[in-house]
MINUKE-525521 format. One line per field, with one value per residue: x, y, z of N, C-alpha, C, CB in turn; residue in one letter; chain. Coordinates in nm, 4 decimals. Glycine has a CB too. Example, Ala and Ser with C-alpha at 12.3 -4.5 7.8 and 13.67 -1.06 7.14 Angstrom:
n.xx = c(1.3190  1.2850)
n.yy = c(-0.5690  -0.2250)
n.zz = c(0.7800  0.7080)
ca.xx = c(1.2300  1.3670)
ca.yy = c(-0.4500  -0.1060)
ca.zz = c(0.7800  0.7140)
c.xx = c(1.3200  1.2900)
c.yy = c(-0.3300  0.0030)
c.zz = c(0.7800  0.7870)
cb.xx = c(1.1308  1.4084)
cb.yy = c(-0.4473  -0.0598)
cb.zz = c(0.9046  0.5725)
semi = c(A  S)
palum = c(A  A)
//
This chain:
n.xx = c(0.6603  0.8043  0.7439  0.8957  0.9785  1.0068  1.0119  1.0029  0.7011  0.6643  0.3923  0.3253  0.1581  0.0345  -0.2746  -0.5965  -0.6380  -0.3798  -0.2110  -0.3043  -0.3181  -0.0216  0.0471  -0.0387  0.1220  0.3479  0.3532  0.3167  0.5881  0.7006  0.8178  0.6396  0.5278  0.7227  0.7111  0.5680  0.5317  0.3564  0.3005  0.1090  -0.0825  -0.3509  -0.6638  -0.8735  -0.7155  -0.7096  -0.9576  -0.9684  -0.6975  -0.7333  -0.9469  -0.8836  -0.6920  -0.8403  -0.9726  -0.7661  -0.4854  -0.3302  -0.1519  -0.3361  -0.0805  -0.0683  -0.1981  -0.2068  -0.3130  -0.1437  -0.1534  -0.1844  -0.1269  -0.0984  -0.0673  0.0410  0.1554  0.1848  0.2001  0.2564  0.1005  0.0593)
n.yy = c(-2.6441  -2.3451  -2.0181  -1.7121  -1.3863  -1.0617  -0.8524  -0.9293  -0.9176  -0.9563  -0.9962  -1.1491  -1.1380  -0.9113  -0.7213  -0.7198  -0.3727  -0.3883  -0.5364  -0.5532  -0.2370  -0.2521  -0.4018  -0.2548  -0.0098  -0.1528  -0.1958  0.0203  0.1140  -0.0360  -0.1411  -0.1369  -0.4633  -0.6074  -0.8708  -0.9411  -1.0828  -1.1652  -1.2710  -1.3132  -1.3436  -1.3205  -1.3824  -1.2453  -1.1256  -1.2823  -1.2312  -0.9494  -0.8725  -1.0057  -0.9004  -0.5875  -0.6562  -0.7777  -0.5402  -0.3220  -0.2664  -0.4578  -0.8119  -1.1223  -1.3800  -1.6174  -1.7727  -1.9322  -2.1085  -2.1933  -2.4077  -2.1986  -1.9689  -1.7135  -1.6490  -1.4636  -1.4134  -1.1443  -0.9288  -0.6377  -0.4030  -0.1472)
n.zz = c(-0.4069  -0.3391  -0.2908  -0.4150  -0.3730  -0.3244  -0.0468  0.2788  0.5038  0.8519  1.0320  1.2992  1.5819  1.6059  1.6279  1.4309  1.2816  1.2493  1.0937  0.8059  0.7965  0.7841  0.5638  0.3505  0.3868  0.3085  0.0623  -0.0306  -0.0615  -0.2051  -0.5489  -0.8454  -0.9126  -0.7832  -0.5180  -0.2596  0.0643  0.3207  0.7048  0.8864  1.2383  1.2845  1.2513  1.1309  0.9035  0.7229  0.5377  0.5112  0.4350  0.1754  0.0935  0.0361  -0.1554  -0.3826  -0.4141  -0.5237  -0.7487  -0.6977  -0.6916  -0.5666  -0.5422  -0.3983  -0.1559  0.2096  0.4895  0.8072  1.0466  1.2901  1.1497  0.9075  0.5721  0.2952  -0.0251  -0.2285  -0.5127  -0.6066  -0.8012  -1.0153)
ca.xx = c(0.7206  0.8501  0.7226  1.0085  0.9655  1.1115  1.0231  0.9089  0.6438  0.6382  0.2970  0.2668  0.0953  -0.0364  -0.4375  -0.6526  -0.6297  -0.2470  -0.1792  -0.3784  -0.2422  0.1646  0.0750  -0.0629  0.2444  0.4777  0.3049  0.3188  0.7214  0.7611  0.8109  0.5289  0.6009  0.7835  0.6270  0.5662  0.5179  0.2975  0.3007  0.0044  -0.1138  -0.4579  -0.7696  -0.9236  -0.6516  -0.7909  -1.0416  -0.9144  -0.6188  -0.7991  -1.0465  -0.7959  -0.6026  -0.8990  -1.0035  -0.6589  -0.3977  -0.2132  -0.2548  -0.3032  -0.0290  -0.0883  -0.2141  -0.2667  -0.3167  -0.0387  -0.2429  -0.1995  -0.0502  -0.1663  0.0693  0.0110  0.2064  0.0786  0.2431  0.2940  0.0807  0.1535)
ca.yy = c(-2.5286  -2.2518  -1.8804  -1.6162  -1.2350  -0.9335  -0.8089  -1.0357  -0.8386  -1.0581  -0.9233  -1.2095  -1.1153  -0.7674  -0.7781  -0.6147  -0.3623  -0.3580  -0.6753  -0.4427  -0.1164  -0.2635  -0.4224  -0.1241  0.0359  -0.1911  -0.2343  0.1574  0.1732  -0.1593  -0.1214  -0.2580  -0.6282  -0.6952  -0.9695  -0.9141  -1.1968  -1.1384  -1.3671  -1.3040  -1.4483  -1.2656  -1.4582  -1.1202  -1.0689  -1.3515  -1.1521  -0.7971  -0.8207  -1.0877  -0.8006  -0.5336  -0.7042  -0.7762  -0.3900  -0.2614  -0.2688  -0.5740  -0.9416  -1.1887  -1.4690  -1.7541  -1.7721  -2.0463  -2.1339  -2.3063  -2.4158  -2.0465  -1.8657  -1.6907  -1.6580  -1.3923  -1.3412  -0.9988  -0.8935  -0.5256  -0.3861  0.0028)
ca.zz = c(-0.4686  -0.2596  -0.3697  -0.3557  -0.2836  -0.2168  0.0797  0.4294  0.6345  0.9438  1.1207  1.3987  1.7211  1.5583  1.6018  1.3246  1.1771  1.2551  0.9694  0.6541  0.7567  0.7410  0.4411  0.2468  0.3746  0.2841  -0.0891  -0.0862  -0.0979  -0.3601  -0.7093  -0.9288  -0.9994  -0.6604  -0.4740  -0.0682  0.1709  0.4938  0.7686  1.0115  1.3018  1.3736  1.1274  1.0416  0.8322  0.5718  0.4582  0.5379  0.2975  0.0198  -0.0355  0.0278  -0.2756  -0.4579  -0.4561  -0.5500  -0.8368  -0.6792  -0.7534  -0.5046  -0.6236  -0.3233  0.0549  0.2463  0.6226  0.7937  1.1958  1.3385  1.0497  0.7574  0.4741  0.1444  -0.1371  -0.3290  -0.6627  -0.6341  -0.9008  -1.0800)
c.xx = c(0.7161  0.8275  0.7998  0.9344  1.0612  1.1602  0.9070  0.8349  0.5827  0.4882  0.2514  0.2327  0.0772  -0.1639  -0.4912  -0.6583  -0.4872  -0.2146  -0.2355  -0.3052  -0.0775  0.1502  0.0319  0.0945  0.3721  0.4657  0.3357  0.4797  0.7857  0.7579  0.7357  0.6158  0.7078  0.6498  0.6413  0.5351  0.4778  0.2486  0.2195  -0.0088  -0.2813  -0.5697  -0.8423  -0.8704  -0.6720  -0.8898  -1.0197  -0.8072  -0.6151  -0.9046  -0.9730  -0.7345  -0.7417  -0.9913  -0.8880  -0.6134  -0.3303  -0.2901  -0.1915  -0.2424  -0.0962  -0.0854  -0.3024  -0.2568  -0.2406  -0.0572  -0.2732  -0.1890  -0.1218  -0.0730  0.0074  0.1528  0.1526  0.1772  0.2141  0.2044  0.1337  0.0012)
c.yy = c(-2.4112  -2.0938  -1.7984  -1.4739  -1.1779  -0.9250  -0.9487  -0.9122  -0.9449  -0.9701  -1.0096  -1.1087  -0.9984  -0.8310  -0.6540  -0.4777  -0.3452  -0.4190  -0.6106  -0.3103  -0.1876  -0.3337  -0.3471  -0.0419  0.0272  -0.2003  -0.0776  0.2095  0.0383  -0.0668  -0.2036  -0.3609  -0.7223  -0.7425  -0.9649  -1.0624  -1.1253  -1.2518  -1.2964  -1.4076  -1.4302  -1.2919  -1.3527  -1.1511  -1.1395  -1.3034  -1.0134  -0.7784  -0.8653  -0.9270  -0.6874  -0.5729  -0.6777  -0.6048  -0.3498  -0.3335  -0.4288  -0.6885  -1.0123  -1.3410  -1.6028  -1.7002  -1.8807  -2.0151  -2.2496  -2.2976  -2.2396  -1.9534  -1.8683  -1.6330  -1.5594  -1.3777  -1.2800  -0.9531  -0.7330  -0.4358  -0.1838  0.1024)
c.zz = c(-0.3700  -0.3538  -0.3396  -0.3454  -0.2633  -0.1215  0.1591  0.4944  0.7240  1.0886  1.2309  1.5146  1.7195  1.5418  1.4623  1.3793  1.0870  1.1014  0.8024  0.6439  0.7216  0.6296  0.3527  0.2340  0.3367  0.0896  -0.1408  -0.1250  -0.1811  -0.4572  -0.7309  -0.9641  -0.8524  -0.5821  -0.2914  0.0193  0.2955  0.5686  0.8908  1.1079  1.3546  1.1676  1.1085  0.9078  0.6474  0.5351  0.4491  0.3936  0.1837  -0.0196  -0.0204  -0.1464  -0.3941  -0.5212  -0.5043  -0.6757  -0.7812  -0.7103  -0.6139  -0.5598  -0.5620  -0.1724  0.1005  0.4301  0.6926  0.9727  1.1856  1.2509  0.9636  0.6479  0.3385  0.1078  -0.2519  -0.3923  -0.6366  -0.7374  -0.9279  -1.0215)
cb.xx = c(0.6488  1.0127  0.6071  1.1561  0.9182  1.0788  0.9690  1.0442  0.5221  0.8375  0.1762  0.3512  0.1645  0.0239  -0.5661  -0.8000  -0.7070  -0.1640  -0.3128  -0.5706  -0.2469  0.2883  0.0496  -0.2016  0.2555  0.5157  0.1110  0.2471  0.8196  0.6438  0.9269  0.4442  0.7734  0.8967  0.6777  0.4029  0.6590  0.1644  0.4395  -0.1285  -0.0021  -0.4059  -0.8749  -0.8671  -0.5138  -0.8407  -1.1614  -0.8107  -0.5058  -0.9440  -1.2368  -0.7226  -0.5285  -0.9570  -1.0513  -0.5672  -0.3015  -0.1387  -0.2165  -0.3936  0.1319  0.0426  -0.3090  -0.1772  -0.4394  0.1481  -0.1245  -0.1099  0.0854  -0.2912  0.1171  -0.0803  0.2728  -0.0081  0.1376  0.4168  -0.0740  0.2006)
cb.yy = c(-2.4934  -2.2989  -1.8148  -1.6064  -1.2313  -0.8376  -0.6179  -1.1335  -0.7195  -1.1052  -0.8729  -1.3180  -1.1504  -0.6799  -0.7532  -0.6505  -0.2832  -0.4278  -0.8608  -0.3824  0.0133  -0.3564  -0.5199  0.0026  0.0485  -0.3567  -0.2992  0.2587  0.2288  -0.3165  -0.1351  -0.2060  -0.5544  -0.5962  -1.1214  -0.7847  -1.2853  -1.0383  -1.4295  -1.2918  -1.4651  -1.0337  -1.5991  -0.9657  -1.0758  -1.4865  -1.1676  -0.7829  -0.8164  -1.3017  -0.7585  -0.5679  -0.9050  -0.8869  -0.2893  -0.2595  -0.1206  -0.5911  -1.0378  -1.1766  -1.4607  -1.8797  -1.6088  -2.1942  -2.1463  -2.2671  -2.4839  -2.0056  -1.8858  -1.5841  -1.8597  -1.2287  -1.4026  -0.8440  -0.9791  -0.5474  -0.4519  0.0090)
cb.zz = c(-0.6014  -0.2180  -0.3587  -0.4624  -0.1551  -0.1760  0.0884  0.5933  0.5967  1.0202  1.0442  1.4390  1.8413  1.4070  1.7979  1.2759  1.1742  1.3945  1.0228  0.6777  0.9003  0.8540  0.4121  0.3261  0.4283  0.3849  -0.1099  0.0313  0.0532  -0.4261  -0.8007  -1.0847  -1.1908  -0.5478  -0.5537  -0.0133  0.1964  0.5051  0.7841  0.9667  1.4149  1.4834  1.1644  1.0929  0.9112  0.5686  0.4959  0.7202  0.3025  0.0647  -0.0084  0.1565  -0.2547  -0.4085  -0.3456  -0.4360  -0.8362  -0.5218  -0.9541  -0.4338  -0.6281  -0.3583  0.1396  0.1721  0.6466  0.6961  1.3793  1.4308  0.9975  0.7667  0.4165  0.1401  -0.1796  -0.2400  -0.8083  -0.6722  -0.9140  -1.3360)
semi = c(X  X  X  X  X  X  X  X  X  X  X  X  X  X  X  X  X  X  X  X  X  X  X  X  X  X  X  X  X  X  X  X  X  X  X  X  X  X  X  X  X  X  X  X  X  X  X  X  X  X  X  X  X  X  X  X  X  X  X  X  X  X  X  X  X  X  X  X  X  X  X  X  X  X  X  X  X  X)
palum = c(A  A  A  A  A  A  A  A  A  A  A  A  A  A  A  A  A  A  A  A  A  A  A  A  A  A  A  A  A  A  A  A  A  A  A  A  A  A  A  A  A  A  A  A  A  A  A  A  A  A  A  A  A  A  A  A  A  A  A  A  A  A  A  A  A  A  A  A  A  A  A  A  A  A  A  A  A  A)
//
């Protein structure tokens, strides 16, 4: 099953803390309820924007690890 989304934020070959700040930023001009997609390449970022999410309004829907890549989809919250 393929998860859809809004918006793509493609953050490869950005090192921390680059991959957290563009996704705050990009969560900051959604509408609640749109669904974001971030495609990292720097393994901070699995814990940086899981507890990021998990402190905030948004929901983390699904993220997995695909070799190099790190994959979120975050739900927008209000």
């Amino acid at each position: 099953m393929t998860q859809s989304y809004d918006v793509l934020l493609d953050t490869s070959e950005l090192r921390c803390p680059m991959p957290l700040l563009k996704t705050k930023q990009s969560l900051s001009s959604m509408q609640p309820g749109q669904v974001l997609k971030v495609i990292s390449t720097d393994s901070g970022s699995w814990r940086d924007i899981s507890a990021f999410v998990d402190l905030s309004s948004h929901s983390m829907i699904e993220k997995c690890q695909d070799e190099s890549l790190y994959i979120y989809f975050i739900e927008k919250g209000v």
